[in-house]
C-alpha positions in Angstrom: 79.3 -91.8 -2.1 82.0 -90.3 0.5 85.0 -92.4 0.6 84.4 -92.6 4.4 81.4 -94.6 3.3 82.0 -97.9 3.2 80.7 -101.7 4.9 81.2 -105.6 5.0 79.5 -108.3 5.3 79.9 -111.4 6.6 77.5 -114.5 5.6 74.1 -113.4 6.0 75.4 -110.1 8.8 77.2 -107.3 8.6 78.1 -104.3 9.4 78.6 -100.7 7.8 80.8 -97.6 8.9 80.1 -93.8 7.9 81.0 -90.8 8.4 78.8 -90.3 11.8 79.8 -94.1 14.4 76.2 -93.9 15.3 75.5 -95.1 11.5 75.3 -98.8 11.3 73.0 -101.4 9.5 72.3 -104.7 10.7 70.8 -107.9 8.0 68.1 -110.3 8.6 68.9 -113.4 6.6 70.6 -112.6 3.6 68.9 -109.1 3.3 69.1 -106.1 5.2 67.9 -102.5 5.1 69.5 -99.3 7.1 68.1 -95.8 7.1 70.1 -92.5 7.4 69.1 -89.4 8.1 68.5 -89.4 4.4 65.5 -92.1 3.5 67.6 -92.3 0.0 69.8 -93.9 2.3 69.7 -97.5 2.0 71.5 -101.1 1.6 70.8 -104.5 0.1 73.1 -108.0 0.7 73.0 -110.9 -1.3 74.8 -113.8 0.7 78.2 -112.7 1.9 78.2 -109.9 -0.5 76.6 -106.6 -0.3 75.7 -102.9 -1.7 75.5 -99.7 -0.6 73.6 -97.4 -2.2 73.4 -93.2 -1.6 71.7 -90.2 -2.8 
């Protein structure tokens, strides 16, 4: 992962920054899922904490 790459989340939201500003992610619940121009691309939150995964 770029150390640009990087996101918060707060309670069952939040919010990730990248590289590009027009990459965000947004959660439903507890959970959330975002999709990059890569489909490898994706996230997972548990509660108020969160992961990022990348290719």
């Amino acid at each position: 992962a770029s150390p640009d790459a990087f996101f918060w989340s707060e309670g069952s939201y939040g919010f990730a920054r990248y590289a590009s500003p027009d990459a965000f992610f947004w959660s439903e619940g507890s959970y959330g899922f975002s999709r990059y121009a890569s489909p490898d691309a994706f996230f997972w939150s548990e509660g108020s904490y969160g992961f990022s995964r990348y290719a």
